[in-house]
C-alpha distance (Angstrom), angle and dihedral (degrees) to the residues before:
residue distance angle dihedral
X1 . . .
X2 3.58 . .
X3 3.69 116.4 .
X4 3.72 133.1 -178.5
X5 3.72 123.5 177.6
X6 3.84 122.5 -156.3
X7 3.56 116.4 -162.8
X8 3.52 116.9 -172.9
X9 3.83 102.0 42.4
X10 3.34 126.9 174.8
X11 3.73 132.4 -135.1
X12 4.06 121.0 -141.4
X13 3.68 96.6 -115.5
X14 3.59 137.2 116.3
X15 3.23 110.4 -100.9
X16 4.08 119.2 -134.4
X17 3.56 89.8 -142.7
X18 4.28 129.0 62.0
X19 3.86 85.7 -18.7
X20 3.94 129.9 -97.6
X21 3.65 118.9 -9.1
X22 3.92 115.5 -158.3
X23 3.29 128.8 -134.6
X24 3.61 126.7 -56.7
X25 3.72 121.9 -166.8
X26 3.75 133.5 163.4
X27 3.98 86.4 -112.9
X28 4.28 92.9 174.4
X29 4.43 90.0 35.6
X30 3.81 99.6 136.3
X31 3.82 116.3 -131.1
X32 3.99 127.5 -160.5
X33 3.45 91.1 -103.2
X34 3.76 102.4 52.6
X35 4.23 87.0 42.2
X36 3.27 120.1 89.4
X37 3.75 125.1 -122.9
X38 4.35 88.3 -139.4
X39 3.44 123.5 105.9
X40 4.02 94.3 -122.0
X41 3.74 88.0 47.5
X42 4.01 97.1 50.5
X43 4.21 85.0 45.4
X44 3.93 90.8 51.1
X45 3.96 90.4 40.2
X46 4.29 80.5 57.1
X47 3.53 91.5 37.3
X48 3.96 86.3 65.6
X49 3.32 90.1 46.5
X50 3.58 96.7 60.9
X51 3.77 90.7 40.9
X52 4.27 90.6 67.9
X53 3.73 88.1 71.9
X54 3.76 90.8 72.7
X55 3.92 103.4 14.9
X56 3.64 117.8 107.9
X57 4.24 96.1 -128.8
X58 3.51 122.9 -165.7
X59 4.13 113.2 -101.2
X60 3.21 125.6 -179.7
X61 3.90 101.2 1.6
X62 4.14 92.3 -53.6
X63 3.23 137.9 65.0
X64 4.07 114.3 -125.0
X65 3.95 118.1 -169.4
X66 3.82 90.3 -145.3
X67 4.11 83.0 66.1
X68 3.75 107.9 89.6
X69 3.83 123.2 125.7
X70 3.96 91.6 -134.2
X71 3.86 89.1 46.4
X72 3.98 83.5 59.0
X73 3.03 101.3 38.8
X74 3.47 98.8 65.1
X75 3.98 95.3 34.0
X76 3.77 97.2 47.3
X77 3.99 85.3 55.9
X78 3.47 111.4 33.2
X79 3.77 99.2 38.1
X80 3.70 93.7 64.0
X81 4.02 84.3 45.8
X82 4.04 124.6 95.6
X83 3.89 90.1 -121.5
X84 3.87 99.9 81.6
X85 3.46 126.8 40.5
X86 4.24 125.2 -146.4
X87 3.81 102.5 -119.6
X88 4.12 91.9 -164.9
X89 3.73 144.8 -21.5
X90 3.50 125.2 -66.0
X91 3.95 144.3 177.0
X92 3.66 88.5 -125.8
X93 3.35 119.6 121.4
X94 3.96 83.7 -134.4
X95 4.24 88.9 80.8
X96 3.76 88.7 70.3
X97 3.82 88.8 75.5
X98 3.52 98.1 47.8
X99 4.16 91.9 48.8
X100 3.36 91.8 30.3
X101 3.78 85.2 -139.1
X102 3.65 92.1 142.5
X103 3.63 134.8 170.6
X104 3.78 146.9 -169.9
X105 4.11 95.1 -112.2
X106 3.75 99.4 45.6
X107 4.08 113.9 124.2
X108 3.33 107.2 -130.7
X109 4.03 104.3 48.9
X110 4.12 77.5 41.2
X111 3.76 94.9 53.4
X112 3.70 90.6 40.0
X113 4.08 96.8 63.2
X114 3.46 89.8 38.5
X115 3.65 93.3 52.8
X116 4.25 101.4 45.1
X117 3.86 82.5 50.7
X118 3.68 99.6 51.3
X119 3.86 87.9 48.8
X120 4.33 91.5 43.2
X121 3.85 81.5 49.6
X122 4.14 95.2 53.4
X123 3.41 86.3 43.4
X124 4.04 94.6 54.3
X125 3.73 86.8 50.1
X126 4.01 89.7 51.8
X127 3.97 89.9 52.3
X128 3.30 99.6 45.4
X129 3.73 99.9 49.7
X130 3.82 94.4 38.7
X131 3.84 92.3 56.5
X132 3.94 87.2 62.8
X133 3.17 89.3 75.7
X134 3.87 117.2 103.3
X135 3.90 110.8 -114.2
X136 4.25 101.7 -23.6
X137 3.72 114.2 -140.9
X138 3.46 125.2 -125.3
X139 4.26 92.0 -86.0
X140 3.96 88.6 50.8
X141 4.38 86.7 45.4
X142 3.92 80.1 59.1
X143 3.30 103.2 56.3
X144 4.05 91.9 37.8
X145 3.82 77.6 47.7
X146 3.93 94.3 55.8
X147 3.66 96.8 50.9
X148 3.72 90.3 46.4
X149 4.10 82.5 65.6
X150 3.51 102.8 37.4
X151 3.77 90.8 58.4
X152 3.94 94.3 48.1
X153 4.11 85.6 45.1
X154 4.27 90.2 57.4
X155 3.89 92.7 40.5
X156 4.03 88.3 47.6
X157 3.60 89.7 45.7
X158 3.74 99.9 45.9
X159 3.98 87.4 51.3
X160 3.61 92.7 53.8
X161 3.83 93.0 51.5
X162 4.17 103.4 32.5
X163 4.15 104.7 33.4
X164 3.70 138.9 47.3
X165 4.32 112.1 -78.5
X166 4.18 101.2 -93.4
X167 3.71 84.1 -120.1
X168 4.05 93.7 72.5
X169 3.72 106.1 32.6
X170 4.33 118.7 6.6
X171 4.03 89.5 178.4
X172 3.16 89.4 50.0
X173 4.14 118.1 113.7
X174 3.67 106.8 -81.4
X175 4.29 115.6 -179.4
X176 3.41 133.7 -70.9
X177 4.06 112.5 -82.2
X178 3.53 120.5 -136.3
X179 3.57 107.6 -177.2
X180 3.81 100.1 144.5
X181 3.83 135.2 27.4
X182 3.35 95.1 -126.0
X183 3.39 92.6 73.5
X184 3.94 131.9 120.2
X185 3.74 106.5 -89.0
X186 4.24 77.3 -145.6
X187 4.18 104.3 66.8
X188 3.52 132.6 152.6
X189 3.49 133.9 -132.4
X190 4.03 114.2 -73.3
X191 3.87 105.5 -139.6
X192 3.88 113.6 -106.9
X193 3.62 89.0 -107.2
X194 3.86 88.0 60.4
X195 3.72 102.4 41.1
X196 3.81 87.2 56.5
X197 3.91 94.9 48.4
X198 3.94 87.6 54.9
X199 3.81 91.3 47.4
X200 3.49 89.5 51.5
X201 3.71 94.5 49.6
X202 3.69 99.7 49.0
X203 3.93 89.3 45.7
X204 3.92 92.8 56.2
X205 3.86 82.2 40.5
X206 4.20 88.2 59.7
X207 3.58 90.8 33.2
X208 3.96 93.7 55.2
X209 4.45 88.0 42.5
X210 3.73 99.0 51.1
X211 3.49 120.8 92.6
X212 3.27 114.5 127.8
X213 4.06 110.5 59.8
X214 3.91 122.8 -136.7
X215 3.66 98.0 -159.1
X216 4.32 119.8 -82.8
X217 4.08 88.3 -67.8
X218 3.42 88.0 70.4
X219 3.75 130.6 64.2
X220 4.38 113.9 -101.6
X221 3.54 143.8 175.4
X222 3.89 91.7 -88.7
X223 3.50 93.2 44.3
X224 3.47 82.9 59.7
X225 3.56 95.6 51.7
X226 3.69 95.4 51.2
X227 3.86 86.6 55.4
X228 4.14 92.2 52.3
X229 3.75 87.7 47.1
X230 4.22 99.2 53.2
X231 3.86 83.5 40.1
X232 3.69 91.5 53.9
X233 4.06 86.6 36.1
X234 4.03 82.9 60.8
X235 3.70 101.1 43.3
X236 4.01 88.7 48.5
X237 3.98 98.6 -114.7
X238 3.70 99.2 148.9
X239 3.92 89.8 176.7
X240 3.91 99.1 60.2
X241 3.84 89.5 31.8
X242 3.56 87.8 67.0
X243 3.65 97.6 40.4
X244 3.30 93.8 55.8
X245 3.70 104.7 33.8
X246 4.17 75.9 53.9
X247 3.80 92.0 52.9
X248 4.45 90.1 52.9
X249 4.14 83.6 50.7
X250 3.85 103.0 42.3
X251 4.15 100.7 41.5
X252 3.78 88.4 89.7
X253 4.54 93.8 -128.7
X254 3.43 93.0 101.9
X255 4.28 149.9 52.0
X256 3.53 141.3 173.7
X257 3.94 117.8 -98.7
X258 3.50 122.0 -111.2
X259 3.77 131.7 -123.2
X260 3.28 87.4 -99.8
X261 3.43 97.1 47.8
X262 3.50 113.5 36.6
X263 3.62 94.1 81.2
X264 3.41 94.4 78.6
X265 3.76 99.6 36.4
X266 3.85 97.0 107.2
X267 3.82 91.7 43.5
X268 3.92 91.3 55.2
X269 4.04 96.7 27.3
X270 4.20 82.5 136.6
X271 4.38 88.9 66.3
X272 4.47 96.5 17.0
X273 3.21 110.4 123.1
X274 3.36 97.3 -127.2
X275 3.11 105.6 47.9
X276 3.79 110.5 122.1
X277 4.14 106.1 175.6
X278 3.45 120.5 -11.0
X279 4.02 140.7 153.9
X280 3.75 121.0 -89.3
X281 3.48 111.1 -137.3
X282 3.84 118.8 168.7
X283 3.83 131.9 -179.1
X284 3.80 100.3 -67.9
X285 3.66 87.6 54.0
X286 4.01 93.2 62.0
X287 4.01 105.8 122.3
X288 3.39 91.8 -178.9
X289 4.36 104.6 -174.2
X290 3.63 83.2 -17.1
X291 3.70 102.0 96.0
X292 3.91 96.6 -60.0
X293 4.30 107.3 146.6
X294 4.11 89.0 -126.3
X295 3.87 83.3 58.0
X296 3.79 96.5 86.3
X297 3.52 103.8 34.6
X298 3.87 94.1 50.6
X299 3.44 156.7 26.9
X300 4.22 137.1 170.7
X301 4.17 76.6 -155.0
X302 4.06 90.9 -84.8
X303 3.56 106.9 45.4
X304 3.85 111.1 57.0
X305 3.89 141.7 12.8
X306 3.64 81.7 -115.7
X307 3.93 85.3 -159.8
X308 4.24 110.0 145.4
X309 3.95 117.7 49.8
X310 3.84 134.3 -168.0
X311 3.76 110.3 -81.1
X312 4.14 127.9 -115.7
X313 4.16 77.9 -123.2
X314 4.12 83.1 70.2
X315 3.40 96.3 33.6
X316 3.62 100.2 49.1
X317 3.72 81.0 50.8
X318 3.36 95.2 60.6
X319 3.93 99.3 30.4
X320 3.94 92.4 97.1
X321 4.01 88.2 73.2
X322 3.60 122.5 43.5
X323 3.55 94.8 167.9
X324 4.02 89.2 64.1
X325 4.01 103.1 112.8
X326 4.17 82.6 -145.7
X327 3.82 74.6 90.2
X328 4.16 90.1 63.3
X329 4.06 80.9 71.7
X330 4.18 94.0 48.8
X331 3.63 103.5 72.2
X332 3.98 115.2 -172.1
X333 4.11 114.7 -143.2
X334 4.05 100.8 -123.5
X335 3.74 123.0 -179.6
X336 3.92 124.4 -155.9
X337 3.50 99.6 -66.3
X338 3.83 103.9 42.7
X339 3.62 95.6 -88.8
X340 3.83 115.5 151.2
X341 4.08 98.7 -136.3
X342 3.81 123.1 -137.7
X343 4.26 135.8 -153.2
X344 3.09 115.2 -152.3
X345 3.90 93.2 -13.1
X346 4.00 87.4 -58.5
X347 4.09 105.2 115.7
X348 3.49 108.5 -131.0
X349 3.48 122.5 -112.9
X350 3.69 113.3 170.3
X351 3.83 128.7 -152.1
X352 3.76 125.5 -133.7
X353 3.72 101.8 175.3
X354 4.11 86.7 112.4
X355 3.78 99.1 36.1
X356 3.54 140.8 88.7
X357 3.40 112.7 32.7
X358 4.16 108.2 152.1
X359 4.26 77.0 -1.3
X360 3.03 100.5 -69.0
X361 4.12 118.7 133.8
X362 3.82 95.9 -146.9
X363 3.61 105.6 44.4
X364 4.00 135.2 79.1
X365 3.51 140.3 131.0
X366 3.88 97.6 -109.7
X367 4.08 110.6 -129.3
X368 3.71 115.9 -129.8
X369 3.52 103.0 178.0
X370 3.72 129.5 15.4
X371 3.67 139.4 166.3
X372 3.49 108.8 -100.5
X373 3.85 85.3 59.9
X374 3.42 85.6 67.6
X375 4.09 94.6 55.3
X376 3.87 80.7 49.9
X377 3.69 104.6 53.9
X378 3.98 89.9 49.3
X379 3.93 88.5 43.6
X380 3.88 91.3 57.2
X381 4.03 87.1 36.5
X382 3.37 90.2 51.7
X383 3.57 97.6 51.5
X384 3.98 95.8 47.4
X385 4.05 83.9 57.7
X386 3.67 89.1 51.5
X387 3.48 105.2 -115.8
X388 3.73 103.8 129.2
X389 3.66 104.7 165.2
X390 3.66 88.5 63.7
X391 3.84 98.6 39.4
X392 4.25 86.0 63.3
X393 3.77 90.8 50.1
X394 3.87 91.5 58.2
X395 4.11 88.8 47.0
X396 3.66 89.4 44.5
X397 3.98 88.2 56.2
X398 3.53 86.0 70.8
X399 3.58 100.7 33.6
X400 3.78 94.7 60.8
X401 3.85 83.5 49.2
X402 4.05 93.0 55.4
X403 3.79 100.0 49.6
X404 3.53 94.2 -87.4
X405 3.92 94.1 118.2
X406 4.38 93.4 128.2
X407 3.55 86.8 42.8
X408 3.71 110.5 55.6
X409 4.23 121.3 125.8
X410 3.76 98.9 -124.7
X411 3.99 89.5 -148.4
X412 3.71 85.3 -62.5
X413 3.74 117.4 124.7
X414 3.84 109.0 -147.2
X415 3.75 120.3 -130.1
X416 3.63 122.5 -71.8
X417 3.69 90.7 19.2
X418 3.16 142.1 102.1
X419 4.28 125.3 -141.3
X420 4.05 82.8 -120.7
X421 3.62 95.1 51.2
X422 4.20 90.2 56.2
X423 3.64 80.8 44.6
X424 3.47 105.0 58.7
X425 4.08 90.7 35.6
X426 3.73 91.8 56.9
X427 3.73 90.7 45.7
X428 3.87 89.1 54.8
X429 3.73 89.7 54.0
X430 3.36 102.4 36.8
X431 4.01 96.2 50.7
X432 3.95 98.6 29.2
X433 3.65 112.2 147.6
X434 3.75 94.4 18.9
X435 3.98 112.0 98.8
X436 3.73 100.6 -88.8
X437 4.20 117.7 84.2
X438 3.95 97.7 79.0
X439 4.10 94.6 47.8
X440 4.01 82.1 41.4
X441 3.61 92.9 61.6
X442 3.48 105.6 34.0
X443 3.70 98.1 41.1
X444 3.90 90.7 55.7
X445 4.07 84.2 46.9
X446 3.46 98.2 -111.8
X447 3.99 123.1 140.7
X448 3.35 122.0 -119.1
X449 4.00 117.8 -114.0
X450 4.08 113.8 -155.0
X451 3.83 97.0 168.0
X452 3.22 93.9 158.8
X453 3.73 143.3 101.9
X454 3.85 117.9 -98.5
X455 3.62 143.5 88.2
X456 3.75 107.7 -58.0
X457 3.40 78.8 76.5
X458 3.98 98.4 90.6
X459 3.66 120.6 -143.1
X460 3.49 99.3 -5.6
X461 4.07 136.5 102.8
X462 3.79 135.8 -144.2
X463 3.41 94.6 -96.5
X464 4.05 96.9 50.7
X465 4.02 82.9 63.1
X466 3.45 128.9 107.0
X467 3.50 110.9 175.9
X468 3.84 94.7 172.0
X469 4.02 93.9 71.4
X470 3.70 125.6 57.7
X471 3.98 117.8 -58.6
X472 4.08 83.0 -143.6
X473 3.64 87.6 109.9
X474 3.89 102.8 46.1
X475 3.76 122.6 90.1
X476 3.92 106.9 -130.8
X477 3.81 99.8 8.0
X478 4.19 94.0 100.2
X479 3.94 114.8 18.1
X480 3.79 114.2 -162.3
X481 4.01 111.2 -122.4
X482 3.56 87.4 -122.9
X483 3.70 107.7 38.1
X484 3.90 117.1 121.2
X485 3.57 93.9 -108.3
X486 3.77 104.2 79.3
X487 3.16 101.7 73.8
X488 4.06 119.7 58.2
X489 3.72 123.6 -119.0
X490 4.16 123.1 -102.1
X491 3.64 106.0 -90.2
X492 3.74 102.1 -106.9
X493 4.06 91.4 -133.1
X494 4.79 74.0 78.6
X495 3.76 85.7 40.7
X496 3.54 110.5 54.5
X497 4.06 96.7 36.7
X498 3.58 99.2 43.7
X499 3.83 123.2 49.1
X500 3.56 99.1 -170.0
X501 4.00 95.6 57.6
X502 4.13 98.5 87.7
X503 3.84 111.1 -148.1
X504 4.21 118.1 -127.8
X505 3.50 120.8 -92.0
């Protein structure tokens, strides 16, 4: 019997909030009875799959170039992070993050749920008609084994956006888990604690199918590997971390970049070699100012809005070492004579981390997972278990790869330190821009200090700031690790249409 599942449906009824919505319906979702049962047809099915990371889909009843999953992604992370700085207001949804004034109606946190679930929901479909067939070969195992780790990757990432960091509260409501189509289109929330368990399971489900790599667009067993070892990172498992963090490093497909070469990793993430999982993006698929994620961060004057810069927080991070190539990623905004340029009395430092693949400044294939992740995640594990010696070898793996070769640790910890504070600075250098500083901090229950001057500061100006007192009495400056805030409301699409889904505080 043909089934098709809808998960975000939306009732007829004026809404109390930003008006009515329209209907939004998984128009393309694939069904059992529309996939074919061939091997080619279950491998274009999964092609399509992978394809709603970067497609524009329709939401809502149009189809907005600011909607992308990858766009979000990124956005919804690092915008409420202390690495990029708002240089001015703006309608997008996008300003949310960096006020952190967020609410159940807004687009992009809307677009985002509907999004991972439209893509768990293919994937489902894949699965289930795949394992009809009679005994699957190793090539059919891969593709099984690929769907298996797409599905953990949306549940993980939905967890990090929408609940509390497993860290600070594991009983605390988690997402909604779709890992079958014949499941209510009513759920409630799984607890933290549960959504993790299932993302674990289906990763070491992928992990133990793949065998029989696609190339770095494509999910793989070591892409699955990295994804067990941040989830582990994030439920504080140092054991696993390691081991799995140790399986990424030891299978032999991958290696750090070079000083010389890590420059251009993020241009050429499709051939790096350390890239682990990343999106392929190819000339059709360059936004340019229409909704492309370089298209904030920068602009050769045509290309890009060019509107959010890295912080002084970073760069006062980094300031110590000059010779770090990190830097080849921070570009200042000079004019004829030298001058570093400002907007809005922010200087402008742009970001290139999603720009210039083939040249041009708006496209890339954004990396998802990458090797020296991997030396990170056991680094920080490492530390947690005590074992500091070894936690400053891992960071000096990279370090020695970044320029940093007369200024590596040499398992000692320098004074007034601790191995987990190097840690957790080198990871915010290493993997700035990427999606990971905000769950960083507030997963290791840190705050988060934004003493600085930009626009998450709400309703003030440069010159009302002065960042040499306290920031106690600034809204947005210094954001408790456990205030409400960091996390984002449920989209109220889940809200309204399903009673048992409770919204966030």
């Amino acid at each position: 019997m043909q089934k098709r599942f809808i998960y975000i449906l939306l009732l007829a009824l004026p809404l109390l909030m930003a008006g009515c919505l329209k209907e939004v319906t998984p128009s393309d979702a694939l069904t059992t009875a529309n996939l074919t049962t061939t091997r080619q047809g279950l491998k274009n099915a999964l092609n399509g799959a992978y394809a709603l990371f970067k497609d524009h889909v329709e939401f809502n009843g149009t189809t907005d170039n600011n909607n992308m999953y990858l766009r979000q992604y990124f956005q919804l992370s690092d915008f409420a992070g202390d690495d990029i700085v708002c240089g001015q207001t703006t309608t997008d949804p996008l300003y949310y993050s960096f006020s952190l004034n967020h609410t159940p109606t807004q687009t992009n946190t809307r677009y985002f749920w509907y999004i991972s679930y439209k893509i768990i929901n293919n994937v489902n479909t894949i699965i289930e008609a795949a394992e009809q067939v009679p005994d699957p070969d190793a090539e059919l195992q891969q593709l099984i084994g690929e769907c298996y780790f797409l599905r953990a990757f949306c549940h993980f990432n939905l967890l990090r956006f929408f609940a509390r960091p497993y860290a600070q509260d594991p009983a605390a409501d988690g997402v909604i888990l779709r890992r079958s189509t014949a499941d209510e289109a009513q759920e409630a929330r799984a607890t933290v604690e549960e959504g993790y368990a299932a993302v674990i399971e289906d990763a070491g489900q992928g992990a133990a199918l793949m065998n029989q790599p696609r190339g770095v667009q494509f999910a793989s067993r070591e892409a699955a590997w990295a994804l067990l070892s941040r989830a582990f990172l994030y439920k504080g498992q140092h054991d696993s971390t390691i081991y799995y963090a140790d399986q990424v490093i030891n299978s032999g497909r991958f290696m750090l970049e070079t000083t010389t070469t890590y420059p251009s990793l993020f241009a050429n993430a499709l051939t790096a070699t350390e890239t682990i999982f990343c999106t392929a993006f190819t000339a059709a698929d360059d936004y340019g100012k229409a909704g492309s994620i370089a298209s904030m961060l920068y602009s050769d004057g045509n290309s890009g809005w060019g509107e959010e810069f890295a912080t002084p927080s970073l760069r006062d991070t980094m300031s110590a070492h000059p010779e770090d190539v990190r830097w080849s990623y921070i570009v200042p905004l000079r004019d004829g004579s030298g001058q570093l340029q400002k907007k809005n009395g922010i200087e402008i430092w742009y970001i290139t981390k999603f720009s210039f693949q083939d040249g041009s400044p708006t496209l890339s294939s954004p990396i998802l997972f990458r090797l020296a992740e991997m030396y990170l995640n056991k680094a920080e594990a490492l530390a947690k278990a005590g074992n500091a010696a070894a936690a400053l070898d891992a960071v000096d793996m990279i370090r020695q790869n970044r320029g940093l070769e007369n200024a590596l640790y040499n398992g000692q910890v320098p004074a007034g330190k601790t191995a987990l504070d190097l840690v957790l600075k080198e990871r915010r250098i290493e993997l700035a821009f990427e999606g990971h500083r905000v769950f960083d901090v507030y997963r290791n229950k840190q705050n988060l200090n934004r003493t600085y001057w930009g626009y998450h500061l709400p309703g003030l100006k440069e010159s009302d700031i002065d960042l040499s007192k306290t920031p106690a009495g600034y809204t947005n400056m210094v954001i408790p690790w456990d205030s409400k805030r960091t996390i984002y409301y449920i989209p109220i699409d889940e809200v309204q249409t399903n009673p048992l889904c409770v919204q966030n505080p």
